[in-house]
C-alpha positions as a LaTeX table, in Angstrom:
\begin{tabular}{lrrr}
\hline
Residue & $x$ (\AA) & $y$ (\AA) & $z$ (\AA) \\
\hline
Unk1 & $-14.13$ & $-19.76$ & $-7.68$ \\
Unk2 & $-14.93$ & $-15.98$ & $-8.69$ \\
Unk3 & $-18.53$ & $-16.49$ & $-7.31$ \\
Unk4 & $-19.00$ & $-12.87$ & $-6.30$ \\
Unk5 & $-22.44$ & $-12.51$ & $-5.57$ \\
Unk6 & $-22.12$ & $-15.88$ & $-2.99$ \\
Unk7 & $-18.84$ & $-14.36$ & $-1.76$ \\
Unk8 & $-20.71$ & $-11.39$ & $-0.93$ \\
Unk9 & $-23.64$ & $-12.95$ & 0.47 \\
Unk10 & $-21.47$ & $-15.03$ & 2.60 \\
Unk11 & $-18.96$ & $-12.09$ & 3.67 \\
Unk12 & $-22.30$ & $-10.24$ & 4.80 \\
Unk13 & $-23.31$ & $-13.27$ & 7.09 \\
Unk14 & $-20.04$ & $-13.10$ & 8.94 \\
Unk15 & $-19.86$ & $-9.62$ & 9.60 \\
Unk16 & $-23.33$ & $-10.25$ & 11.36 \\
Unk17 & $-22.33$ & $-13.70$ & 13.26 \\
Unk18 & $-18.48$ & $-11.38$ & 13.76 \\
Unk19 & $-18.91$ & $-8.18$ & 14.13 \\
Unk20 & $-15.36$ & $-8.24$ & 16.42 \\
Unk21 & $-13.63$ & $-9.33$ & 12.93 \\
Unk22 & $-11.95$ & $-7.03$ & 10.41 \\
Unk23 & $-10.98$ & $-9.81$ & 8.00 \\
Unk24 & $-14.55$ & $-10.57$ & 6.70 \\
Unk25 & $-15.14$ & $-6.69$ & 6.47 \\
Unk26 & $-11.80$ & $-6.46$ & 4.20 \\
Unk27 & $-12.88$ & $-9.04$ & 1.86 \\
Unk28 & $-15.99$ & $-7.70$ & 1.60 \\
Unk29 & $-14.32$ & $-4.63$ & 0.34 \\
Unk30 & $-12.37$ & $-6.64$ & $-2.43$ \\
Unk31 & $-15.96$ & $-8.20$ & $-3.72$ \\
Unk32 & $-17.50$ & $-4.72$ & $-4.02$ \\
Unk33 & $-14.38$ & $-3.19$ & $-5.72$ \\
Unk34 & $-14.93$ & $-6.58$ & $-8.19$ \\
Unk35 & $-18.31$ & $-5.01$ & $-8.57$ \\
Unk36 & $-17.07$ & $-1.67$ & $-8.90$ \\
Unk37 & $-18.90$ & $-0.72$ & $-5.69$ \\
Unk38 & $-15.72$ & 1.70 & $-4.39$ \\
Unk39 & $-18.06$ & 3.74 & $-1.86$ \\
Unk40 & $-19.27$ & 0.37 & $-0.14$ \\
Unk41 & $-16.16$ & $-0.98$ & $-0.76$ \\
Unk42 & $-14.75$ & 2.06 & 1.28 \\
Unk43 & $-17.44$ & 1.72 & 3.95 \\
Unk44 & $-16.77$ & $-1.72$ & 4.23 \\
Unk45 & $-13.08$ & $-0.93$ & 4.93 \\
Unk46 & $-13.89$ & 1.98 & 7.45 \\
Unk47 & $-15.82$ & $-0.48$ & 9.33 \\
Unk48 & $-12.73$ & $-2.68$ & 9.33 \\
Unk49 & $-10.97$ & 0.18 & 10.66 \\
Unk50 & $-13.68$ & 1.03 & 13.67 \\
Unk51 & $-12.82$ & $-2.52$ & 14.66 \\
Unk52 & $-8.90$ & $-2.50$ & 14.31 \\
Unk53 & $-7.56$ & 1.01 & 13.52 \\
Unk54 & $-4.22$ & $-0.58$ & 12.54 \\
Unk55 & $-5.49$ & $-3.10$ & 10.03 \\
Unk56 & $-2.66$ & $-4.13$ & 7.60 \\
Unk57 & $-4.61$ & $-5.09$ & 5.13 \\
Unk58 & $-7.34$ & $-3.18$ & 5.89 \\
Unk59 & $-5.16$ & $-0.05$ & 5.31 \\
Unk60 & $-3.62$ & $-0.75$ & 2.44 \\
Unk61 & $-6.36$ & $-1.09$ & 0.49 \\
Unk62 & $-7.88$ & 2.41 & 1.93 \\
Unk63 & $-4.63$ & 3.52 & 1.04 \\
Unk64 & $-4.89$ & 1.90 & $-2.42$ \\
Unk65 & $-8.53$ & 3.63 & $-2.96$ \\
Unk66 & $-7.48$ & 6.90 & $-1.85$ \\
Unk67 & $-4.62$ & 6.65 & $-4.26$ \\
Unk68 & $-6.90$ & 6.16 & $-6.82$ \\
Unk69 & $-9.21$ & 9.31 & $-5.61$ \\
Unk70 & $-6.41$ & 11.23 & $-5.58$ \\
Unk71 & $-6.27$ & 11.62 & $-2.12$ \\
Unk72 & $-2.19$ & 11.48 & $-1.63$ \\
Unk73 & $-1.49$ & 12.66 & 2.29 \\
Unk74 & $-4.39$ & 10.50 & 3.11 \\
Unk75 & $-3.17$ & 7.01 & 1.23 \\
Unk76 & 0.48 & 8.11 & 3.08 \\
Unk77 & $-0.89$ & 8.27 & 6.05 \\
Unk78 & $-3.17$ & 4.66 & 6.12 \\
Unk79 & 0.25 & 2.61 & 4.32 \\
Unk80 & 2.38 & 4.10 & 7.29 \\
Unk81 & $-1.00$ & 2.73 & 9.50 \\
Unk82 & $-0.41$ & $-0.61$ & 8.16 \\
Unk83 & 3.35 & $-0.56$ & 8.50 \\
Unk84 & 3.42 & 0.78 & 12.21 \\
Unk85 & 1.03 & $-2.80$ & 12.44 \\
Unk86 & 2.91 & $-4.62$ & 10.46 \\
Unk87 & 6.41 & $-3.62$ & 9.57 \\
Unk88 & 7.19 & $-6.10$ & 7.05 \\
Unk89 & 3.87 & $-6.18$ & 5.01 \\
Unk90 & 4.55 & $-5.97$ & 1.67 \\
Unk91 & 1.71 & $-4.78$ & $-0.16$ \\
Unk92 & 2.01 & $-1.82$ & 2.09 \\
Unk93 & 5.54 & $-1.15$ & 1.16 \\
Unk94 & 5.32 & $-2.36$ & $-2.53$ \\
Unk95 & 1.97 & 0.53 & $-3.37$ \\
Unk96 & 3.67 & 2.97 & $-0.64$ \\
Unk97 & 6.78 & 3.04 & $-3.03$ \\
Unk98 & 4.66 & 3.46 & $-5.46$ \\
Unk99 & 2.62 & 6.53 & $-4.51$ \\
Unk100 & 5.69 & 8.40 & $-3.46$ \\
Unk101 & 7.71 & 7.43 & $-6.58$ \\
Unk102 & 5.11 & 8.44 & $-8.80$ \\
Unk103 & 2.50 & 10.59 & $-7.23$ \\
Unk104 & 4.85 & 12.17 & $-4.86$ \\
Unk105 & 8.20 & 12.39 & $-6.49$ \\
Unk106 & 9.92 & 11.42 & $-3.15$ \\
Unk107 & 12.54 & 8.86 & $-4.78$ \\
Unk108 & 14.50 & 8.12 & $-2.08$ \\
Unk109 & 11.85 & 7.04 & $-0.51$ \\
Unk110 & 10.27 & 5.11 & $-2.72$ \\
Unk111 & 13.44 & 3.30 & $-2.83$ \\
Unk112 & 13.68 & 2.45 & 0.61 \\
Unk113 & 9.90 & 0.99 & 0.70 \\
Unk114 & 10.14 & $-0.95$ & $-3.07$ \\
Unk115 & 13.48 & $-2.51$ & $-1.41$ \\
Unk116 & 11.94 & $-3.51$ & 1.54 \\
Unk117 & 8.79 & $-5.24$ & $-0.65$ \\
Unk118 & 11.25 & $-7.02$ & $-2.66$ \\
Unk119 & 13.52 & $-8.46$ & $-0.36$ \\
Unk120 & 10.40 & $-9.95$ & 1.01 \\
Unk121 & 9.74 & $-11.82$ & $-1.76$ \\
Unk122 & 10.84 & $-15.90$ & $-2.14$ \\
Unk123 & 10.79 & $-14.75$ & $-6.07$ \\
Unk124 & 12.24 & $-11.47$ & $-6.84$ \\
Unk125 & 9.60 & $-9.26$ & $-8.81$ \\
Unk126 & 11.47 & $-8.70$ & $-12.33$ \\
Unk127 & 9.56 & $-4.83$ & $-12.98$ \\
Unk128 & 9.77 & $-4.04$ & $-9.30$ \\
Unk129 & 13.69 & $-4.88$ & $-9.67$ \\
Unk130 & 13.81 & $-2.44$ & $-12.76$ \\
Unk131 & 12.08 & 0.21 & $-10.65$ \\
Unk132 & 14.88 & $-0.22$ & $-7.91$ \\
Unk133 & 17.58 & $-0.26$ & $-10.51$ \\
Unk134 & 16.27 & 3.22 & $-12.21$ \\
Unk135 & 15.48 & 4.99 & $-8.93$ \\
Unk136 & 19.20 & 3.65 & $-7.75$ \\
Unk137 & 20.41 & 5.95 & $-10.86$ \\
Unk138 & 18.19 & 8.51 & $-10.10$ \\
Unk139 & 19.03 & 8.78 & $-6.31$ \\
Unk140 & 22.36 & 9.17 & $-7.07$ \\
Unk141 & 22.61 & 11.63 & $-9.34$ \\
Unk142 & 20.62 & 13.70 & $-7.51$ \\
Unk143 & 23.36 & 14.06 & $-5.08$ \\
Unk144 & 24.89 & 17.27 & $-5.59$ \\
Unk145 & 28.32 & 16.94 & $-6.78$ \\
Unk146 & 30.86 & 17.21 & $-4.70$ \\
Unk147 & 33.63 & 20.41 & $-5.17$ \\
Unk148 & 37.32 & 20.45 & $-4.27$ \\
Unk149 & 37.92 & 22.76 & $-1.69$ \\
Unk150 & 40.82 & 24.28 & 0.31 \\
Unk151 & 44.20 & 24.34 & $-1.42$ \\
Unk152 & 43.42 & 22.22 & $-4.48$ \\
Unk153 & 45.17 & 18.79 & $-2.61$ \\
\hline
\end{tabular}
């Protein structure tokens, strides 16, 4: 219902009656980055992390924030967190494509993990598809051409 101050007042509770729980810890994180509160929004998702270091979702959107900061080996590093966890979770592969597409220039890559996040779809995404097809073209003709050799046969 987009009631953000009650969501937060009501993550808050949890995480006292739960400390054991990442989930409420994660969401918590999502209503302070509503609120533009990124550093509790990042303490709320290292807390997550003290309580489950491989935290899907709790990863991803560290990885997401760090992105953001500019922080690139440290977003790699907490999407490949999330996928060790979780091999197939797709936020993790969709925003890892996208950091080493973009940020890190690593196409092949990129391919592999924006692949992986569509074919887990039920719905294809119709811009992620575009992506795929464009870094496709771009994978390939990065290959370095291939010369005759030998006797000219």
């Amino acid at each position: 219902s987009e009631n953000w101050l009650e969501a937060e007042l009501e993550l808050e509770q949890l995480t006292l009656e739960h400390p054991a729980y990442p989930g409420p810890h994660v969401n918590l994180a999502l209503v302070y980055l509503h609120d533009g509160r990124r550093d509790d929004a990042r303490a709320a998702l290292e807390r997550a992390l003290q309580i489950e270091p491989g935290h899907a979702a709790a990863n991803t959107q560290l990885g997401i924030l760090l992105r953001e900061d500019g922080e690139f080996a440290e977003a790699e590093a907490a999407y490949r967190r999330a996928l060790a966890t979780d091999s197939e979770h797709a936020l993790s592969h969709y925003n890892l494509g996208v950091l080493l597409d973009i940020y890190l220039r690593r196409t092949a890559e990129a391919l592999e993990h924006y692949e992986q996040y569509q074919a887990s779809l039920t719905q294809p995404n119709e811009t992620v598809g575009r992506w795929i097809i464009d870094l496709r073209r771009r994978v390939n003709n990065s290959e370095p051409a291939r010369v005759a050799q030998g006797d000219g046969t």
